[in-house]
C-alpha positions in Angstrom: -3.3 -68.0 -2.1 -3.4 -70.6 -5.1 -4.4 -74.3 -4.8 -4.6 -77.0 -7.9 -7.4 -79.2 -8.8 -5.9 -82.5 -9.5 -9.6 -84.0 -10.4 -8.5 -84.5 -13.7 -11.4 -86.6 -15.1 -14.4 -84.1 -13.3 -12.6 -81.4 -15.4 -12.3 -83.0 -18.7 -16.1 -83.2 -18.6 -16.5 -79.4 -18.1 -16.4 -78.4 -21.7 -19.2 -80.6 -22.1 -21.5 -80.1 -19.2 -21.9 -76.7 -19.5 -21.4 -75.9 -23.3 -18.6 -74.1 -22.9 -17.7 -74.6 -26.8 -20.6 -72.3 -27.1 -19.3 -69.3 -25.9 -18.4 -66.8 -28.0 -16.0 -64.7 -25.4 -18.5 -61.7 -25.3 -17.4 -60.8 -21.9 -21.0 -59.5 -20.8 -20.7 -62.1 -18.0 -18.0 -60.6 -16.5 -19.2 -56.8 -17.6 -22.7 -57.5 -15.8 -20.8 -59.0 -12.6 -21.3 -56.8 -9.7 -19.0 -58.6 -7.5 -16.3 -58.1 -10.6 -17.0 -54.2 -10.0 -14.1 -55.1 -6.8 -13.1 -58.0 -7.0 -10.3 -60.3 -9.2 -13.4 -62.4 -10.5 -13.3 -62.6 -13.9 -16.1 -64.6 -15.7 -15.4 -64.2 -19.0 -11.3 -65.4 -18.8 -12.7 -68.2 -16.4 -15.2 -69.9 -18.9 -12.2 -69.6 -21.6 -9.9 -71.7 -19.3 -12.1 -74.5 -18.3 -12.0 -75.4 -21.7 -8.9 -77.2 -21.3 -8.1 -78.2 -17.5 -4.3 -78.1 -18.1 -5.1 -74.2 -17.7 -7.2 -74.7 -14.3 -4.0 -75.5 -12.7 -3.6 -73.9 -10.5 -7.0 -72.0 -10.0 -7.1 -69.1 -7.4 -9.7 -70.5 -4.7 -9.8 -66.8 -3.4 -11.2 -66.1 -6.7 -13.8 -68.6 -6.8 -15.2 -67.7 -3.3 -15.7 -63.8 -4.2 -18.6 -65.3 -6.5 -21.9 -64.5 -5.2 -23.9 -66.7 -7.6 -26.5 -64.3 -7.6 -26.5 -65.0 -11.4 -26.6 -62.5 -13.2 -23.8 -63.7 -15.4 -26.5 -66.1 -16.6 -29.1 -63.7 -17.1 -26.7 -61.7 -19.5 -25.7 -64.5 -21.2 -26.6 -64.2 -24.9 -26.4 -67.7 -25.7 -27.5 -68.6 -22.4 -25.0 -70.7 -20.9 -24.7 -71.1 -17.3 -21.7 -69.5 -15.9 -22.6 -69.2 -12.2 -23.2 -73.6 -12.7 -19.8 -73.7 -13.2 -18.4 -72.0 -10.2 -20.2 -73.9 -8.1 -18.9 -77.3 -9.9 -15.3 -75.9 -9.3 -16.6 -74.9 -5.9 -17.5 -78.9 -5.4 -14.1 -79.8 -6.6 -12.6 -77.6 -4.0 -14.6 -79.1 -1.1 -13.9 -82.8 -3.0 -9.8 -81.8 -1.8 -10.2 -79.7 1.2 -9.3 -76.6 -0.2 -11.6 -74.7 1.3 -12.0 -71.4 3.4 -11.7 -72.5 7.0 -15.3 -70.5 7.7 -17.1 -72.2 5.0 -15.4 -75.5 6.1 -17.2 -74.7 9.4 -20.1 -73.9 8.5 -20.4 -77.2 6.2 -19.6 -79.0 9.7 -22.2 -77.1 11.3 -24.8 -77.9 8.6 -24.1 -81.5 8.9 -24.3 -81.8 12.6 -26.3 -79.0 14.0 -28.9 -78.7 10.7 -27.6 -74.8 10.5 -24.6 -73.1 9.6 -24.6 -70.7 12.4 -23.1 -73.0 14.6 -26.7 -73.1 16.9 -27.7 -76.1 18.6 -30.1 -78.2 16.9 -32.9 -78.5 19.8 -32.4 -74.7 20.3 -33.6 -74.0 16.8 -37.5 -72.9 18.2 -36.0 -70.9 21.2 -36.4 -67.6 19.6 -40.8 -68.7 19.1 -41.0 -70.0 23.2 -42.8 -66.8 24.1 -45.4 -67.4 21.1 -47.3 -70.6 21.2 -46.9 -71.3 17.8 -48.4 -74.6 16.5 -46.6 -77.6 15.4 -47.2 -78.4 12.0 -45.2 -81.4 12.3 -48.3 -82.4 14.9 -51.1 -80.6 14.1 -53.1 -81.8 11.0 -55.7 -78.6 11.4 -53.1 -75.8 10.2 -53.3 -75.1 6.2 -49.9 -73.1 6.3 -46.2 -73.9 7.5 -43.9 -71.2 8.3 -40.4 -72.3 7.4 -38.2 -69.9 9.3 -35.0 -70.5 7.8 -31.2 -70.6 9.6 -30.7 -66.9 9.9 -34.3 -66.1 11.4 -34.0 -68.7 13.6 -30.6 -68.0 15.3 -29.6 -64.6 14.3 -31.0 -62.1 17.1 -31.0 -59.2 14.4 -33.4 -61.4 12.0 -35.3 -63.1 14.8 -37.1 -59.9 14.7 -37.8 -60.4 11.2 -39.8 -64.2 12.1 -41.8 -62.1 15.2 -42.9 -59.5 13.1 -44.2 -62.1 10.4 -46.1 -64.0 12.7 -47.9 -60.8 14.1 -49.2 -60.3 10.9 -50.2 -63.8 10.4 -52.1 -63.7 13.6 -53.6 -60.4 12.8 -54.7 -61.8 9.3 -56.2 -64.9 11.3 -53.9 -67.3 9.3 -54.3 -70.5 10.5 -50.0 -71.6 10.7 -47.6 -73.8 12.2 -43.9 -74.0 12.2 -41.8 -77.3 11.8 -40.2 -76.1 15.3 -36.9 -78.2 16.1 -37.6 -80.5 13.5 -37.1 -77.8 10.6 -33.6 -78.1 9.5 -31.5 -76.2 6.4 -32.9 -76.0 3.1 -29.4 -76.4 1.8 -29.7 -73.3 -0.9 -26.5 -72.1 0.4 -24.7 -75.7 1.2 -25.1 -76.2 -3.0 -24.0 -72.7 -3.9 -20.5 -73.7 -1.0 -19.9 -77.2 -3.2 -20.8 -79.6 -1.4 -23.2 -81.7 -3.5 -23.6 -84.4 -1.1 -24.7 -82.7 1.7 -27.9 -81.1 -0.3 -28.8 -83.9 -1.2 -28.6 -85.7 2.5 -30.7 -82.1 3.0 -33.2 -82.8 0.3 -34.1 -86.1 1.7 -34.3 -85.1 5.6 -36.5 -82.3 4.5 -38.6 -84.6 2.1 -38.9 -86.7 5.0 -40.6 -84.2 7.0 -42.5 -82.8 4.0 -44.3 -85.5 3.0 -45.5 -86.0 6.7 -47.2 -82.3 6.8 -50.9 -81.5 5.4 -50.9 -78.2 4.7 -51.5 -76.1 1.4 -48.7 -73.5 1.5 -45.4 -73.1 2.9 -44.2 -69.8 3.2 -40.4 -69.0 3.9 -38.8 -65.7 5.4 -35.6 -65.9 2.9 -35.4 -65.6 -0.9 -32.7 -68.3 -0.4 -35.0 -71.2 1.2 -38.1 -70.1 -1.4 -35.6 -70.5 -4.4 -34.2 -74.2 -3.5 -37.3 -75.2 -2.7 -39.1 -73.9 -5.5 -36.4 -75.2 -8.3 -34.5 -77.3 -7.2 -36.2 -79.7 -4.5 -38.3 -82.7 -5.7 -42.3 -81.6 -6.5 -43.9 -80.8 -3.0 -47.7 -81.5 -2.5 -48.3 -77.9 -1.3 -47.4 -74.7 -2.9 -44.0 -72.5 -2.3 -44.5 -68.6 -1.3 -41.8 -66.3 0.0 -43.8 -63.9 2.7 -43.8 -61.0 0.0 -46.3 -63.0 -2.1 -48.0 -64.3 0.6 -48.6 -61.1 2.7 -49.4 -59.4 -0.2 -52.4 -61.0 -1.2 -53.5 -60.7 2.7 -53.3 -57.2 2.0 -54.7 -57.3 -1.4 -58.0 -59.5 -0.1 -58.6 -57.7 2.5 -57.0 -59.7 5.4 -54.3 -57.4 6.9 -55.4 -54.1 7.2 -53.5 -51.4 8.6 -54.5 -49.1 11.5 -51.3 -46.4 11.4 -48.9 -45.1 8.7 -45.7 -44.1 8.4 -44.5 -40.6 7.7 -40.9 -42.1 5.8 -39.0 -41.8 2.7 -38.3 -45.6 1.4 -36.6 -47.3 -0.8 -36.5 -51.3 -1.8 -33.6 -53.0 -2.0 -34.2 -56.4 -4.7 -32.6 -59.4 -2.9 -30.9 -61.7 -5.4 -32.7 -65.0 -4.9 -35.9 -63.3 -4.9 -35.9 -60.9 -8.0 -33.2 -61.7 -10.5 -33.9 -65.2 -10.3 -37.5 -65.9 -9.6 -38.9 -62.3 -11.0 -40.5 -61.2 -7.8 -40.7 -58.0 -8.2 -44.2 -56.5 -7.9 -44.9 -58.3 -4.2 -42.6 -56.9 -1.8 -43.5 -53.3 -3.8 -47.6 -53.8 -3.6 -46.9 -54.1 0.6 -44.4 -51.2 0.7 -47.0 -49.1 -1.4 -50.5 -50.2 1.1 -48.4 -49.3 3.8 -50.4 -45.3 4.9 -48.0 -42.5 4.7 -44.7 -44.1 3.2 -43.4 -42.0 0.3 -41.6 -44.8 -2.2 -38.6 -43.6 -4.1 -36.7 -46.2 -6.8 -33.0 -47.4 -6.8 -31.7 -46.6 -10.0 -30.2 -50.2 -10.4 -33.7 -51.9 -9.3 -35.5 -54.8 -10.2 -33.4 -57.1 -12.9 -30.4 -54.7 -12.2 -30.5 -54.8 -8.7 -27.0 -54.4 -7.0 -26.1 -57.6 -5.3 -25.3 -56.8 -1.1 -22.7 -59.9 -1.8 -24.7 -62.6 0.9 -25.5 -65.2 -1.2 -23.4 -68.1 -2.4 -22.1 -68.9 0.9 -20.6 -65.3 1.3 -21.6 -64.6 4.9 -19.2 -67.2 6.0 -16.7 -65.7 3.8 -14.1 -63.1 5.0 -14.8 -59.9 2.9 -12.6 -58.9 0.6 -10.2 -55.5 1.3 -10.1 -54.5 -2.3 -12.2 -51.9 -3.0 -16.0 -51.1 -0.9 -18.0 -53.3 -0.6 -21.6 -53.1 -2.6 -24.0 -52.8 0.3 -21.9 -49.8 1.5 -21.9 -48.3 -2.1 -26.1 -49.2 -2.1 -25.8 -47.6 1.3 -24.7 -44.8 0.2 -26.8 -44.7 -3.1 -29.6 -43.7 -0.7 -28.7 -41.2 1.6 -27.8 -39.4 -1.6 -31.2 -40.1 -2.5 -32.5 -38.9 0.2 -33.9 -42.0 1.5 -34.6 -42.4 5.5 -35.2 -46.1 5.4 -34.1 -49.1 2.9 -36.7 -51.6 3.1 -35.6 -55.4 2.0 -37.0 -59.2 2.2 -33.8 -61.2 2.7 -32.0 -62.2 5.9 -28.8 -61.9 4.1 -29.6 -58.3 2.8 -30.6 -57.0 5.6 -27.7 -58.1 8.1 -25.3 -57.0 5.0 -26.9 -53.5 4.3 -27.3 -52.8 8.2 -23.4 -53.9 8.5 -22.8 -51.2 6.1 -24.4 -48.7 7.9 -21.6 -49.1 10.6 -18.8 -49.6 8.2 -19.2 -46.4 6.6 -20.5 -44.3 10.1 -24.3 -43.6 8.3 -26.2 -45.5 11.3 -27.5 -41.5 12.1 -28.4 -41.2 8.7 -30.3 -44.6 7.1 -32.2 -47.1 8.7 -32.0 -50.8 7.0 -35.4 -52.4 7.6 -37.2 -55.5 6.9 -40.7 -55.3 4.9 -42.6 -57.1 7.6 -40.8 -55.4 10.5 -42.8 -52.0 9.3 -45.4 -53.6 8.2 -45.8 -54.7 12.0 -45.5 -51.1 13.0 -48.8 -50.4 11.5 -51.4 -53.1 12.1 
């Protein structure tokens, strides 16, 4: 399916805003893609034609929504222009003319009136936490640390698990915490990446709101995704940003978390997007895997910086998958069962409902188990 962008004066402005006279046509945006490795999406011939929007019309939205924007087409950039910046501006020009994918236009809907894209109810949001008597950090001015849980943790049965796991080892570590319960609402990483503009910025300033009423020291999030748009792209917050790998790790590294059982597993680590390409944690989630007694780590070959992307982010998981070709959590999927890896360990919501989809797709759910860092982490202390 093909739709034209009629926003004639947005794309006249292209060539400008992202410097697009400045690249050379190397093609190592579209080489380094790992969404291109199956999909139409072609970076390279993309950047060439914004140049003049006559050639934007008409634009394949199919092609436009198989982007990830995990961005690695900007980290391989050699005059370091912003590709994945520019699919999300198309993106916004899609949403600005309805042509969007029916899911994502949905989940946009739900963000706005439910704070989530799940579709979950608004006041239900703390439901999975009843059973644990968590503090209110909206309330209580004695805790020094706020838990943001995130859409997926909150909602998602399968990553629910994920939130109870991290607050066991809070409690075990004596951390002093709260969560922002009902009041906690999108961080609107996602709602950016899907084109709508306006909306993360109504996010930005509910959140702000809400923020600037809390007296804490750190907040620490349960998805790469929240950690990133908070970290880069939300206003300066009075209290420091932490994904749970950092955090957790220095627990472990000061002496706070101990462990008091191991586990006799080959593991690998899976690099979530948001977390490692673009904010360079790398070392964190690795420190925890390696205190963890008895677990035998074993590399990815495309770790770290090369990382294969599970295709989650960029508003993905409310996108129908593509049909051409396998998908790259079933081809990281199978990368470790060759390895002879028991369990793949990850720190992402979005990686670790896409990896353990892939498990099913491919009939491996006897062979590989797709875990969480803090859910064995749990098992153990």
């Amino acid at each position: 399916m093909k739709t034209t962008i009629t926003s004639i004066t947005k794309k006249q402005t292209l060539a400008q805003e992202y410097d697009l006279l400045g690249c050379m046509q190397c093609g190592k945006c579209t080489a380094a893609c790992p969404v291109a490795m199956r999909s139409h999406l072609n970076i390279r011939k993309l950047m060439q034609e914004a140049l003049t929007h006559e050639s934007l019309n008409p634009i394949p939205m199919k092609e436009l929504w198989d982007c990830t924007c995990c961005s690695t087409c900007t980290i391989y950039c050699p005059r370091e222009l912003k590709p994945n910046e520019l699919i999300i501006n198309l993106r916004g020009i899609l949403v600005e003319e309805g042509h969007v994918p029916t899911t994502i236009r949905d989940a946009l809907e739900s963000v706005f009136k439910q704070g989530n894209p799940w579709g979950g109810a608004k006041n239900k949001r703390a439901e999975w936490a009843t059973d644990l008597h968590l503090k209110d950090a909206t309330r209580d001015k004695e805790i020094e640390v706020v838990y943001f849980v995130g859409c997926t943790p909150s909602y998602d049965p399968r990553v629910q698990e994920v939130a109870r796991a991290l607050v066991k080892s809070f409690n075990k570590a004596g951390v002093n915490f709260g969560i922002l319960g009902n009041e906690e609402r999108c961080c609107g990483n996602e709602v950016r990446r899907m084109g709508e503009e306006g909306l993360f910025e109504i996010l930005i300033e509910d959140n702000t709101n809400v923020f600037q009423k809390l007296d804490v020291k750190t907040m620490v999030t349960t998805s790469p995704h929240c950690y990133n748009t908070f970290k880069n792209e939300y206003p300066e917050t009075h209290f420091e940003i932490q994904h749970y790998t950092q955090y957790v790790a220095n627990l472990i590294a000061t002496g706070k978390l101990t462990f008091c059982g191991e586990v006799d597993k080959v593991v690998t680590y899976h690099d979530p997007c948001f977390l490692g390409k673009q904010n360079k944690v790398f070392d964190a989630p690795r420190s925890i895997i390696d205190s963890i007694p008895g677990v035998k780590f074993i590399e990815f070959d495309r770790s770290r910086e090369r990382s294969l992307c599970c295709e989650g982010g960029g508003g993905r998981m409310w996108v129908d998958a593509s049909d051409s070709g396998e998908r790259l959590a079933e081809v990281r999927v199978r990368d470790a069962v060759e390895m002879g890896v028991q369990i793949i360990l990850t720190a992402c919501p979005f990686c670790l409902l896409n990896l353990e989809d892939a498990t099913k797709t491919i009939g491996y759910e006897d062979k590989i188990q797709v875990m969480d860092i803090m859910e064995l982490v749990s098992q153990v202390i």
